[in-house]
N, C-alpha and C positions, 0 to 999 in steps of 0.2 A: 552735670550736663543738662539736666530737664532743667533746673532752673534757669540756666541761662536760655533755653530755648523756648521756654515759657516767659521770658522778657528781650529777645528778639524783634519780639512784633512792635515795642515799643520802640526800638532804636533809632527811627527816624524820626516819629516825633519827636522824641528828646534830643537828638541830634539838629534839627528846625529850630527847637527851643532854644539850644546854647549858640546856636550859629546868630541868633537873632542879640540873644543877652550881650555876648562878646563881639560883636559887629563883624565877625568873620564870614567870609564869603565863598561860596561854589567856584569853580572855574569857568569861564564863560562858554557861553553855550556851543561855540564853533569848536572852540579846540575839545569841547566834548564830543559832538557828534564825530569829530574826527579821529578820535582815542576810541569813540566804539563799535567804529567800522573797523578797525586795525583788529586782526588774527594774531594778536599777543598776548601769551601770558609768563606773569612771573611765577615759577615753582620755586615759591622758597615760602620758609616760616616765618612771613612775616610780623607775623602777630608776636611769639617771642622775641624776634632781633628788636623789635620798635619799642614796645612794653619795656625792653630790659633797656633801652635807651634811653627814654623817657624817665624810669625810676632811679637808673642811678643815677642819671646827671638830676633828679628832683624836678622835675620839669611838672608843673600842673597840666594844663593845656589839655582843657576840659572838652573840647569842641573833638580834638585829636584822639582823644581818649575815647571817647563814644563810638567816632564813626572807625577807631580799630578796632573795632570788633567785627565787622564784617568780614574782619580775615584769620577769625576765631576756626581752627580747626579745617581751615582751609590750604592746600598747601599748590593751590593751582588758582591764579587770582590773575584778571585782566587787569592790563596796564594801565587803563582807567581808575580804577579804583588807589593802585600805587600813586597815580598822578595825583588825584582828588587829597591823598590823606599825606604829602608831599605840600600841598599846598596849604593846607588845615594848619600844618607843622610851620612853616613859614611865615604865615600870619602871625600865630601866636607865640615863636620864640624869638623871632625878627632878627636873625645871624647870619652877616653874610654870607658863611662858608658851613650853615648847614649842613650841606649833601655831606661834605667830609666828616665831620661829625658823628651823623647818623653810620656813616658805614665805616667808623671806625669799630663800632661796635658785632659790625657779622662777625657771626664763625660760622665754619667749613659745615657744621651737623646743619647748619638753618639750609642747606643748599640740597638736602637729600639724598638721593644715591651718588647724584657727583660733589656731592660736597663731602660723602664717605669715601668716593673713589678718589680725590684729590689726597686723603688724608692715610690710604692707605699704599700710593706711592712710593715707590724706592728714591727717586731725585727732582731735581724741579724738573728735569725736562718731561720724564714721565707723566709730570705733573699737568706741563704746557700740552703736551700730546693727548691728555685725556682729555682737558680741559678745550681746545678747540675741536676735536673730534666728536663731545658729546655735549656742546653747549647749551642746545635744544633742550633736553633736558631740566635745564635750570631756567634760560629764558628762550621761550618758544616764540618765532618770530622774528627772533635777532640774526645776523648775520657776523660771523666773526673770524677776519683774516689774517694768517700769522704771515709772514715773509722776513727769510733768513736772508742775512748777506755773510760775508765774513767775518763779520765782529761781530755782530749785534743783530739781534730779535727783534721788528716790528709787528703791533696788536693794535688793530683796530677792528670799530664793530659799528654797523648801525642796525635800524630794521628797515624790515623789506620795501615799506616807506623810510625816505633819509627822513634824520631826524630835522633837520633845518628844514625841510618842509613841512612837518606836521607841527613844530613847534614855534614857527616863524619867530624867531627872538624874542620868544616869550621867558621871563624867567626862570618859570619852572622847567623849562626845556634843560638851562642849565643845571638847575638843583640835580636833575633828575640824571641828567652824565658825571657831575662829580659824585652823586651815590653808587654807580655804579662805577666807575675808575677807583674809585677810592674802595669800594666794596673790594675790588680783584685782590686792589695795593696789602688791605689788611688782612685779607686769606693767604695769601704770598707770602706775606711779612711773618706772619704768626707759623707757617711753616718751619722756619728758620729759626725762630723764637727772638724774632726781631736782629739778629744779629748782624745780617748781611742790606745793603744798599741794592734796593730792587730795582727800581729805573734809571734809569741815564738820564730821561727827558719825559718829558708828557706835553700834549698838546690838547687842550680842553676849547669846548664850546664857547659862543657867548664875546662879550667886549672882557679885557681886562676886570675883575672886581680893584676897589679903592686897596685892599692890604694884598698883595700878589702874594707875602712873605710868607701870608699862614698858610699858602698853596704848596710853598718852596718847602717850607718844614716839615711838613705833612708827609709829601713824598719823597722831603730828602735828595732832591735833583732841581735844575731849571725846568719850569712851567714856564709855559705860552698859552693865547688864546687866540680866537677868531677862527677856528676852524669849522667846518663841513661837518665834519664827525670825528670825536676823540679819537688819538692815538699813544698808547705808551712804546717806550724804545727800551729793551735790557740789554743787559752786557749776554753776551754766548757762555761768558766762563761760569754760569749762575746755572746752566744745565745740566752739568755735571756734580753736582754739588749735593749730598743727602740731606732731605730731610729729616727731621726728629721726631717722627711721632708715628713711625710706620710700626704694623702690626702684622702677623703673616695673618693670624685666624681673620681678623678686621680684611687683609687684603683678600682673600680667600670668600668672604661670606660677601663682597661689595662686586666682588667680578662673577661670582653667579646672580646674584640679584640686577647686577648690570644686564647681564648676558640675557637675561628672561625679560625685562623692561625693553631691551631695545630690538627685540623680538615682536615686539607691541608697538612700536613706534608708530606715528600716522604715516611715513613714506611705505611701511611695509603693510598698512593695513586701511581696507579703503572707508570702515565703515567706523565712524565719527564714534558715535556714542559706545562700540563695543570695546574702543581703545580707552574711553575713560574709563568704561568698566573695569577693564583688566588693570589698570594702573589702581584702582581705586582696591580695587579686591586683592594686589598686591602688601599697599599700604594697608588693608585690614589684616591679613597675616602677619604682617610686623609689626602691627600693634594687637595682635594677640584678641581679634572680635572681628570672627569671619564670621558674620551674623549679616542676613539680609537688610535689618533693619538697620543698621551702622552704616551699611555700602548705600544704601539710599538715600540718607540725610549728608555724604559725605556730595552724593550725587545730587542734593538737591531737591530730591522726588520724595516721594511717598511709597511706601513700600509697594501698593497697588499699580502707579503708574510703572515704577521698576518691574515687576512679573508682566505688564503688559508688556512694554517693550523690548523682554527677552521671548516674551512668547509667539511675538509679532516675526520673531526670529527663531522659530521652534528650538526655541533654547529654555533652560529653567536654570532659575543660582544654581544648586546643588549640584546640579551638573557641571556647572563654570568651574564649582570649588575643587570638585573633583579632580578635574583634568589640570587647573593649576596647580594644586596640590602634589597631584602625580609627574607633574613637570618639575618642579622644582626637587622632591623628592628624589627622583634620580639623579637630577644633577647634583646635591650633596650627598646620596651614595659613593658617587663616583669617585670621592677624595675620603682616605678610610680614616684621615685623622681627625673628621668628624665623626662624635658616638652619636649611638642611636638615641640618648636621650636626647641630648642637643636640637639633632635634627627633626625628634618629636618639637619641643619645644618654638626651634624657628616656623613649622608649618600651624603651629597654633593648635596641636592635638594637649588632650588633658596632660596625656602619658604616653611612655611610649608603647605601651599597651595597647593603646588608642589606635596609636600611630600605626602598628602593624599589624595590626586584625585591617584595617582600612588598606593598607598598602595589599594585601593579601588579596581583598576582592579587587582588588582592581586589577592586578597581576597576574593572580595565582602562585605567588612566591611571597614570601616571607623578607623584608628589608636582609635580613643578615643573608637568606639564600638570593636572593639578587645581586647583593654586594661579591658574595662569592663565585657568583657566574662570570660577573666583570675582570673579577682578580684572573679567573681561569683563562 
């Protein structure tokens, strides 16, 4: 980690350099200013879905490579940036049907807690029902519409700018809808373990490409083009239907961590930066380094500027740690077929030692007499 953030500061030079070497180009300046006024962000990993795209298909694309790292360790990234390193990718692999490509390769963990809450579902419709109820989540900004009739499921989405206005038939407008169409298609698909035929139809952005067919085969149904904003159509009978890879402990640890995230949401919470914190301070419990100086650099800041702006809020970390800690903590008391060490472990204590001398000052009870005051 220090090494890469001790050659950080190089990235755009070097980045300048290959874009110059390989006559590769930025996006032009309109549709940028117009991507960085837009309030969207993608939460997903991108940095492994892309990297493991790029390696196995052997792809050089040197230019691409660079400028992925600014989403090194980031897992909240303006759509800007997605566009920019979309286009990087376009130059240098020059494939019509890219966007399919690339998101042939997500999986459900790149997508974070909804890509664990998908994955811990009992059927696809649970699946459907999580996935438009918490899509914010994964892409903030977007809008995403389901409507049932008697047969069939239609799914469309755009952001809160349409996309045919922000992308004026530009082609990365289109790249940028079959990566996501195609993203849903191969989280769906992989549910099933490929088994089952997920759309009836799809209706994508943009004029026709020259090969429709690699559109057809990809999804497996009739493709069209020229529309406003993507739309796919599924059969109803696909609702009911289990998927393979449910977990009770995975479903269980995914709806408390849901339930605490959306808790923190910006509709429930009016002050901007205290939502990133707590999302941010989440993610450092789950990866095991509730440490101020981790939530800072995941934030951007410097540890200095971070104590300013909690204290600008008569607030300090420790205190944050505390009360999320204690929030979360009771919530996995409350289900007894979590042990106590586990639940030391998910909150990021050494032991669970740790875990309940801490629990103690904060309570006055002891995890396991808490746990028993519940049962009573």
């Amino acid at each position: 980690m220090k090494e890469f953030l001790n050659q950080s500061g190089n990235i755009e030079e070097e980045l300048t350099r290959l874009q110059l070497k390989y006559g590769v180009h930025s996006i032009d300046e309109k549709l940028h200013k117009e991507l960085s006024e837009l309030s969207v962000f993608v939460n997903l990993d991108l940095h492994t879905w892309f990297l493991s795209f790029l390696d196995q298909e052997q792809i050089h694309a040197p230019v691409s490579r660079i400028f992925l790292k600014r989403t090194y360790n980031n897992d909240h990234t303006p759509i800007l940036v997605l566009i920019q390193l979309l286009h990087f990718l376009d130059q240098e692999i020059q494939e019509e049907s890219i966007g399919l490509k690339i998101g042939s390769y997500v999986l459900a963990k790149y997508g974070g807690v909804l890509g664990h809450l998908c994955l811990s579902s009992e059927n696809f419709g649970e699946v459907i029902a999580r996935f438009h109820k918490y899509y914010q989540l994964m892409f903030e900004g977007f809008r995403l519409q389901v409507i049932i009739d008697d047969t069939q499921m239609f799914m469309s989405w755009d952001l809160i700018k349409k996309l045919s206005d922000v992308f004026a038939g530009r082609r990365i407008g289109c790249i940028f809808v079959d990566l996501c169409v195609s993203s849903l298609f191969s989280i769906a698909s992989r549910l099933f373990n490929h088994q089952y035929a997920i759309h009836s139809s799809v209706v994508l952005m943009g004029k026709a490409p020259e090969n429709v067919l690699a559109y057809q085969q990809f999804f497996r149904c009739p493709v069209s083009f020229g529309a406003d904003f993507p739309t796919v159509t599924m059969p109803l009978s696909l609702l009911s239907l289990p998927i393979n890879v449910c977990n009770d402990k995975l479903k269980l640890l995914v709806k408390i961590r849901l339930q605490a995230e959306m808790n923190m949401h910006p509709v429930l919470m009016t002050d901007h930066f205290l939502h990133e914190f707590q999302k941010v301070l989440l993610c450092a419990l789950h990866d095991n380094r509730p440490n101020i100086n981790y939530v800072a650099e995941k934030l951007a800041l410097s540890r200095a500027n971070l104590q300013r702006k909690l204290q600008e809020r008569s607030l300090s970390f420790s205190e944050l740690l505390d009360k999320t800690r204690l929030k979360l903590a009771k919530m996995y008391l409350e289900h007894n077929n979590l042990p106590m060490t586990e639940i030391a472990w998910l909150l990021a204590f050494s032991d669970q030692t740790a875990f309940s001398r801490s629990f103690k000052r904060w309570t006055g009870l002891t995890p396991i007499e808490y746990r028993k005051l519940l049962i009573k």
